[in-house]
MARBA-3410 file (N, C-alpha, C, O; in Angstrom, 1 decimal):
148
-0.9,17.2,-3.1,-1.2,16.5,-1.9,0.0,16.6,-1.0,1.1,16.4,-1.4 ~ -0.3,16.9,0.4,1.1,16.6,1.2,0.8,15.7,2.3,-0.2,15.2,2.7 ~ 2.3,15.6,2.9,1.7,14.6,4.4,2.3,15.5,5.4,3.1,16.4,5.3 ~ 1.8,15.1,6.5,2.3,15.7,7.5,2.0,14.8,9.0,0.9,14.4,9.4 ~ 3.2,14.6,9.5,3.7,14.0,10.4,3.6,14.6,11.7,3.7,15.8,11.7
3.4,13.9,13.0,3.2,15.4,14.4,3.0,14.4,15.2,2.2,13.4,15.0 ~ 4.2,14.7,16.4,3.8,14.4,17.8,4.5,15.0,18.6,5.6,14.5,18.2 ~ 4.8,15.6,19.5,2.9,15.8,19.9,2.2,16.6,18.9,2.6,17.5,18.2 ~ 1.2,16.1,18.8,0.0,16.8,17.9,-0.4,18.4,18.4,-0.8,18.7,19.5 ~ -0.3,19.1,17.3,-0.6,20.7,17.4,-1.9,20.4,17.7,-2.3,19.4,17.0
-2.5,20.8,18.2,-4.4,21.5,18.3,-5.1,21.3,17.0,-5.9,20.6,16.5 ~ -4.3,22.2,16.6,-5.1,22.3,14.7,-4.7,21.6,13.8,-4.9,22.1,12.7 ~ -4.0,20.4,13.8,-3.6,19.8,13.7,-4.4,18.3,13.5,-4.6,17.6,12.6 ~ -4.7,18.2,15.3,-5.2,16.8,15.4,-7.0,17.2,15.3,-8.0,16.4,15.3 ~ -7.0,18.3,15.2,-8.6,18.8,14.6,-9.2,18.5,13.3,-10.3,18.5,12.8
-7.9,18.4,12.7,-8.1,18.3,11.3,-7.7,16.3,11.5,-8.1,15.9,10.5 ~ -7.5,16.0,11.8,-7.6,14.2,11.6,-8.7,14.0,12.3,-9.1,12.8,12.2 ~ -9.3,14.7,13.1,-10.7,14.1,14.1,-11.9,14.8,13.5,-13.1,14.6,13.7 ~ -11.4,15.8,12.5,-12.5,16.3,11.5,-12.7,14.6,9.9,-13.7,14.0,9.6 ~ -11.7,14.6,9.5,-12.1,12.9,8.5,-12.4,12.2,9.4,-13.5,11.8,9.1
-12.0,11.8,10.4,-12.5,10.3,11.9,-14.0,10.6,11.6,-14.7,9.9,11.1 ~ -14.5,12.1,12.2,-15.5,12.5,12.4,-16.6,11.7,11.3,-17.5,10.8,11.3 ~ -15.9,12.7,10.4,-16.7,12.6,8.7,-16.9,11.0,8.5,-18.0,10.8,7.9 ~ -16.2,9.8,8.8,-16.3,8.5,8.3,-17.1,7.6,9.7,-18.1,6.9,9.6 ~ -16.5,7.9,10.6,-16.7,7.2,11.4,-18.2,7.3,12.5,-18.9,6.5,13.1
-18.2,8.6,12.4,-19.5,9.1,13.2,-20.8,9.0,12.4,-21.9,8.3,12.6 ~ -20.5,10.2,11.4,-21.1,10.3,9.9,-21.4,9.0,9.3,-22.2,8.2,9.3 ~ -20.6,9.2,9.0,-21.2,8.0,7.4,-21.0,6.2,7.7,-21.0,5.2,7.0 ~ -20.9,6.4,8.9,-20.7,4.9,9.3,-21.5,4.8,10.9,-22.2,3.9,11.4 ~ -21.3,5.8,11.4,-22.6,5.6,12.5,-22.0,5.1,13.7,-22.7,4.6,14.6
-20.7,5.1,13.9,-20.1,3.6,14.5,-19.7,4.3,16.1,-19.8,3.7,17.2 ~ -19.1,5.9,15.7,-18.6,6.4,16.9,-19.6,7.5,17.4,-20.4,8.1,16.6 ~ -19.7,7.7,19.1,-20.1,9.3,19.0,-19.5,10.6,19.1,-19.8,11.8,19.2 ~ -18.0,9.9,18.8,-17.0,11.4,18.5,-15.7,10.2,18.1,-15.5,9.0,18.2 ~ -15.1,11.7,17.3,-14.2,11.2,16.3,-12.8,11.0,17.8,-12.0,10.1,17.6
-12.7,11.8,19.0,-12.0,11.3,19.6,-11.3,10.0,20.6,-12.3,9.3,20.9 ~ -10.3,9.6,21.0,-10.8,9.0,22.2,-9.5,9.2,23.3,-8.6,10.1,23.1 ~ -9.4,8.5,24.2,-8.4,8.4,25.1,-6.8,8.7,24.2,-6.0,9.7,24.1 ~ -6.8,7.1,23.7,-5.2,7.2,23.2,-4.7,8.1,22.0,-3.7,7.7,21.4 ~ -5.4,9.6,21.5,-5.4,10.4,20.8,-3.7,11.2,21.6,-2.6,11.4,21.1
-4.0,11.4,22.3,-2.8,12.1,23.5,-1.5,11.4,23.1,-0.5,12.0,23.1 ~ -1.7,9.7,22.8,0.0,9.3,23.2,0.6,8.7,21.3,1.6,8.1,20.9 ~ -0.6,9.1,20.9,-0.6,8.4,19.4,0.2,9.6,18.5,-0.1,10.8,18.5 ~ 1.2,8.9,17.7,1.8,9.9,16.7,0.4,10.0,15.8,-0.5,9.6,16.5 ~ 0.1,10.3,14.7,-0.5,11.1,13.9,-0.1,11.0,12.3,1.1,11.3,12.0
-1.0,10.5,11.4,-0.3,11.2,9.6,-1.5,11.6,9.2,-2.6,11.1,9.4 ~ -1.3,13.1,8.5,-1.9,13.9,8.1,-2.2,13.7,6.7,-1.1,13.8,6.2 ~ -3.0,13.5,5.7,-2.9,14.0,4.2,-3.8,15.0,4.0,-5.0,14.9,4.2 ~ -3.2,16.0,3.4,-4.3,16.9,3.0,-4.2,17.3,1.3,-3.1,17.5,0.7 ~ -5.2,17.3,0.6,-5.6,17.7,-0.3,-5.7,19.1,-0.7,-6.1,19.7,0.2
-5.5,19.8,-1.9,-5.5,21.4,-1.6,-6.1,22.1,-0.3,-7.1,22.7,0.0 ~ -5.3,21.8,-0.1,-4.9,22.2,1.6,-6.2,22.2,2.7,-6.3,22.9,3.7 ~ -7.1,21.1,2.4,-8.5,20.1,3.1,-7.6,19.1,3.7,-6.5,18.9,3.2 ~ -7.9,18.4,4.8,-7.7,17.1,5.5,-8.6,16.0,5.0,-9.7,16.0,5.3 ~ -7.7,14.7,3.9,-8.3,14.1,3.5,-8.3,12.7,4.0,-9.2,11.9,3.8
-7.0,12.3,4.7,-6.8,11.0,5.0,-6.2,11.6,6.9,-6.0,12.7,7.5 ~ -6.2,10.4,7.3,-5.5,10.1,8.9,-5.4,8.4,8.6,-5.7,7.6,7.7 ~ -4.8,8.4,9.9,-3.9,7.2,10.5,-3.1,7.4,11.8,-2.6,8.5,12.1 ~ -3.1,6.8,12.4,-2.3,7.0,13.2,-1.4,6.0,14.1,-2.1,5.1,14.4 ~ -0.2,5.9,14.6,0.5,4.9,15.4,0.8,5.1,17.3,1.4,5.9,17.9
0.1,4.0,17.7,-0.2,4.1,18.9,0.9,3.2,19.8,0.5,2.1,20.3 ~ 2.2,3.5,20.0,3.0,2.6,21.0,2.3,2.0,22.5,1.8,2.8,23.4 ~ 2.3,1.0,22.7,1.7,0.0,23.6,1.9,0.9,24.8,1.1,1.5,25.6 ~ 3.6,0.9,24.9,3.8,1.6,25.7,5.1,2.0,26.6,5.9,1.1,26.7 ~ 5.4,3.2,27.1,6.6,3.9,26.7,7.8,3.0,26.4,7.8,1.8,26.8
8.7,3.6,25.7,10.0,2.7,24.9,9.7,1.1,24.9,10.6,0.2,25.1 ~ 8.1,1.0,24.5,8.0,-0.4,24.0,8.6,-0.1,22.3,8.9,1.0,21.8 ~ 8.6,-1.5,21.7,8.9,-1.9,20.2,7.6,-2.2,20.0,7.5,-3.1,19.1 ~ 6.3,-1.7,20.5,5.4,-2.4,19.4,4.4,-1.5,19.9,4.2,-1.1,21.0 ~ 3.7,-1.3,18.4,2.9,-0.3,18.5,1.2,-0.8,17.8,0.8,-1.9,17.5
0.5,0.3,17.8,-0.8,-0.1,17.3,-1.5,0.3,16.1,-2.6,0.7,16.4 ~ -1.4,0.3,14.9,-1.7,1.1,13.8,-3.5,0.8,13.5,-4.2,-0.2,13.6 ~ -3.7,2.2,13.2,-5.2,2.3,13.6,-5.7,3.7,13.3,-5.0,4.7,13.1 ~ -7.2,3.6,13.5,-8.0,4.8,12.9,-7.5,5.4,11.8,-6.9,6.5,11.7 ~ -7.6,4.7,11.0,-7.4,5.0,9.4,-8.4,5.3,8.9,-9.2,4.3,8.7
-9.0,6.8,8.4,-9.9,7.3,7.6,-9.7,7.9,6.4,-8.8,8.8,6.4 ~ -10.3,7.5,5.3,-10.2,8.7,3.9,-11.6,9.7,3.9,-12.7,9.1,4.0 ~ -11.6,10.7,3.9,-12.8,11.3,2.8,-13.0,10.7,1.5,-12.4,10.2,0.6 ~ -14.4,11.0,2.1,-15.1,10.7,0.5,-14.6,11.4,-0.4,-14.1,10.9,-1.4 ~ -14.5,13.2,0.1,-14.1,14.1,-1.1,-13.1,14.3,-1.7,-12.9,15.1,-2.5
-11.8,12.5,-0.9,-10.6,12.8,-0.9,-10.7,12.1,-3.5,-11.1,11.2,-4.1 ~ -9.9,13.4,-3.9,-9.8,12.8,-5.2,-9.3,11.4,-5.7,-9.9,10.5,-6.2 ~ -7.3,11.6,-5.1,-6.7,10.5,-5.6,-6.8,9.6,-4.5,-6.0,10.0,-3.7 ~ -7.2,8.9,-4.1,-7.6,7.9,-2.9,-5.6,7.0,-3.3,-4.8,6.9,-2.4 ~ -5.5,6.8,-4.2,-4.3,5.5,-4.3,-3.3,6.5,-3.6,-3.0,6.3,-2.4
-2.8,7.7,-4.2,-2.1,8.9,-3.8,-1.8,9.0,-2.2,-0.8,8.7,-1.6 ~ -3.3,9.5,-1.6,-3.5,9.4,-0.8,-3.1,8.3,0.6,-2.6,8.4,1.7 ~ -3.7,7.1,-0.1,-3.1,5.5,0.9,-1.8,5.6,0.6,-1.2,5.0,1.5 ~ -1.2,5.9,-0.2,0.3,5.9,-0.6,1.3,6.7,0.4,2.4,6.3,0.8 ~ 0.6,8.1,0.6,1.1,8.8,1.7,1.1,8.2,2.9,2.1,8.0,3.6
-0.7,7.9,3.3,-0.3,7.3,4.6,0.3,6.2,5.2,0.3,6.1,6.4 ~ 1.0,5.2,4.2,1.5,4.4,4.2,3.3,5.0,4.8,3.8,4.9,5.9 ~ 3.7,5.5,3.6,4.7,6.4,3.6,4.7,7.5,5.4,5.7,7.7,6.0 ~ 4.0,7.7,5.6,4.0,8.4,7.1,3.8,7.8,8.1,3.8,8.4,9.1 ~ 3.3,6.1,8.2,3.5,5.4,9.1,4.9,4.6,9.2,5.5,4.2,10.2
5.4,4.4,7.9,7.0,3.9,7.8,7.7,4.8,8.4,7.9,4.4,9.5 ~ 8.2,6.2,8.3,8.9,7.1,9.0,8.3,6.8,10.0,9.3,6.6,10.7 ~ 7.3,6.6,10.7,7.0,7.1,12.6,7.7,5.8,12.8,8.6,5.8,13.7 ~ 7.2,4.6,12.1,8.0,3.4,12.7,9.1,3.5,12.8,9.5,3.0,13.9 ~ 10.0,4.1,12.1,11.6,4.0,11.8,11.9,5.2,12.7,13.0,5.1,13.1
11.4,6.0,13.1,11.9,7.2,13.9,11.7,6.4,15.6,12.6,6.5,16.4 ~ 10.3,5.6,15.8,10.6,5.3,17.1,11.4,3.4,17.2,11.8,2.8,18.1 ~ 11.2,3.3,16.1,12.8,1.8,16.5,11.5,1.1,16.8,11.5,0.7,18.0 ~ 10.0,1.0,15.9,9.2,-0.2,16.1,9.3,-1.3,15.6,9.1,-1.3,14.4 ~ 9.5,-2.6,16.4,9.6,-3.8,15.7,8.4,-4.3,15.3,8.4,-4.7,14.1
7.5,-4.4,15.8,6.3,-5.0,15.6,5.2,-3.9,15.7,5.3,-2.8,16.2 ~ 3.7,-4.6,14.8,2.4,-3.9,14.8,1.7,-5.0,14.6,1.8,-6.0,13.9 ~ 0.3,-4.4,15.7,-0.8,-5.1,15.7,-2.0,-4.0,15.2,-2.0,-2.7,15.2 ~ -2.6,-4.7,14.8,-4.0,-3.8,14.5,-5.8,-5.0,14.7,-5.8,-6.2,14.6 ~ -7.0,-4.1,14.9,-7.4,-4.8,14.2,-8.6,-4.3,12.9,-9.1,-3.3,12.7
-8.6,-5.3,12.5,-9.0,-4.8,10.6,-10.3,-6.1,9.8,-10.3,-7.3,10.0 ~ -10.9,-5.7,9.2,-10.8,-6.4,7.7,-10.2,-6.8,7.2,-9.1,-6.3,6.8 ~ -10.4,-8.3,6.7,-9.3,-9.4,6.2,-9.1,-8.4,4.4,-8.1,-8.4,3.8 ~ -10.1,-7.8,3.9,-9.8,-6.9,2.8,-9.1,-6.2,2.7,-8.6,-5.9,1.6 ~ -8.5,-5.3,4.1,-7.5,-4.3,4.5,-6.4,-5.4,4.6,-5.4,-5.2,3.9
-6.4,-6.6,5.5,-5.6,-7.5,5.6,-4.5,-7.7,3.8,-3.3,-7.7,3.5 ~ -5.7,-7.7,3.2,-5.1,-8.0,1.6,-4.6,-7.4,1.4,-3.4,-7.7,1.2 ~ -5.1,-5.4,1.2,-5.4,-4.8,-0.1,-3.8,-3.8,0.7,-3.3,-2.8,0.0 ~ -3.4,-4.1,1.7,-2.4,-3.8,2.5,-0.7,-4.5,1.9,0.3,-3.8,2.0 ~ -0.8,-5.4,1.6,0.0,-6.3,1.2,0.9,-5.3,0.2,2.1,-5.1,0.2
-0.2,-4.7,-1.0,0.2,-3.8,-1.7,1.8,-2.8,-1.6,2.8,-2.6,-2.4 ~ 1.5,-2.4,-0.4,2.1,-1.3,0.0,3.1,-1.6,1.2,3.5,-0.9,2.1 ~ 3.5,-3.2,1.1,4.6,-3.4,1.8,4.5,-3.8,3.2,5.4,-4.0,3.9 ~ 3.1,-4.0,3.4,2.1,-4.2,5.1,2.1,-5.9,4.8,1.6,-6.3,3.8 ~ 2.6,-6.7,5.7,2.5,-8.0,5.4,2.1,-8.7,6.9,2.8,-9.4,7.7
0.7,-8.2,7.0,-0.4,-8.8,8.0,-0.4,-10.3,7.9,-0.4,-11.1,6.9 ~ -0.4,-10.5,9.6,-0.6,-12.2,9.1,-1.8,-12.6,10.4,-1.4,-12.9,11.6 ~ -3.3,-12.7,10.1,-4.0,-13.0,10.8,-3.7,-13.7,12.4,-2.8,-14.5,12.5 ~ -4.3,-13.2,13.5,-3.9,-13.8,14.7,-5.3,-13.9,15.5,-6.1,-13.1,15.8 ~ -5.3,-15.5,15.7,-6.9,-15.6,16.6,-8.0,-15.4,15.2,-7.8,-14.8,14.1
-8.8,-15.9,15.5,-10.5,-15.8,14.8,-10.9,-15.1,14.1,-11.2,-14.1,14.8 ~ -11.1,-14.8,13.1,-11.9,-13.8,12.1,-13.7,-13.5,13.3,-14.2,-14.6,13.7 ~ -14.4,-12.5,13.8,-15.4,-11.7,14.8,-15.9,-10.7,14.3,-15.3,-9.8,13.7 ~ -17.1,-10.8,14.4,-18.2,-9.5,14.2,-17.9,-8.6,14.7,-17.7,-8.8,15.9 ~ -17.7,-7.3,14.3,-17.4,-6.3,15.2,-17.7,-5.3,14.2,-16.7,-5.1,13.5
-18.6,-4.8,14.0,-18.8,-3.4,12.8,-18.5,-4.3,11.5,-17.8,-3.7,10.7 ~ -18.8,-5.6,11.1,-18.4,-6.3,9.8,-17.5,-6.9,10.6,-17.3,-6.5,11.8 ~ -16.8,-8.0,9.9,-16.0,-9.5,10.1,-14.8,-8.6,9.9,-14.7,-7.7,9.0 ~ -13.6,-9.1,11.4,-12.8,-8.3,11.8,-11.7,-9.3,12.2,-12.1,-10.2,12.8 ~ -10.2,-9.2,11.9,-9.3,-9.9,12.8,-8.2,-9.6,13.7,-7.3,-9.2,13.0
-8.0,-9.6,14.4,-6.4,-9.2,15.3,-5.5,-9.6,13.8,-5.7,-10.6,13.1 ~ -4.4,-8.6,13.8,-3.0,-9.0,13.1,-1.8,-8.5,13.4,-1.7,-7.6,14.1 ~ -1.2,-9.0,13.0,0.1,-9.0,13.4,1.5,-8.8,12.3,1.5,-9.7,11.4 ~ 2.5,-7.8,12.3,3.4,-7.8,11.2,4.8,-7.5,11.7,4.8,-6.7,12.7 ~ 5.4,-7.7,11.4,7.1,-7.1,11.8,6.5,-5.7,11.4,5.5,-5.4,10.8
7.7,-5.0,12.0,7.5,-3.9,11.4,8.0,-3.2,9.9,9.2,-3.3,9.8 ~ 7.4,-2.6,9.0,8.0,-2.3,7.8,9.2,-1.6,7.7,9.7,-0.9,8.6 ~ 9.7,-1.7,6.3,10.8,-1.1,6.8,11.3,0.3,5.7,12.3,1.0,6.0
END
């Protein structure tokens, strides 16, 4: 399994993270009508690929220029991804470096209080902000220093 890190994002590159977006979010969840959107352009990017398939994305979205706080988001796995732990392990691992390369103090996202948890794991220490809301399933704003 490798990771791979990019910004600006090569072409074939951010094709292959809007190919899993695609696969989870359009596909098998119904939710988008393209894996792209606007803030693709200013968002760093983590790649995992599996014998050399695109199995995971994520990506970190700074609010805005030489701000300290950014937005961590569109997190997809493939189904066909094998080691799924592996895998979240990487992209965990490739959001810490983008943090630490751009000097982020803070991240917001918003998530699943289950993501909220199962996040904790891996050093993400979410702390709910505002109302748990319907939004594609029960959803909350959060908030964390940044990892380190």
């Amino acid at each position: 399994m490798t990771l791979q890190l990019f910004a600006p994002c090569p072409v074939e590159m951010q094709c292959e993270c809007w190919e899993v977006r695609h696969e989870i979010y359009c596909v098998k969840l119904g939710w988008e009508p393209t894996a792209q959107d606007e803030q693709d352009a200013r968002s760093l990017h983590v790649l995992v690929q599996e014998d050399g398939k695109p199995v995971a994305t994520t990506r970190v979205t700074p609010l805005t220029l030489n701000a300290r706080v950014a937005e961590l988001g569109r997190t997809a796995m493939s189904d066909s991804c094998k080691d799924r732990a592996r895998a979240r392990a990487l992209l965990v691992e490739g959001v810490k470096q983008i943090v630490r390369q751009l000097k982020i103090e803070h991240c917001i996202s918003f998530m699943e209080d289950r993501m909220i948890r199962l996040e904790r794991r891996y050093g993400f220490v979410w702390e709910k902000v505002g109302p748990t809301v319907e939004h594609r399933g029960l959803r909350s704003f959060a908030y964390m220093r940044a990892p380190e």
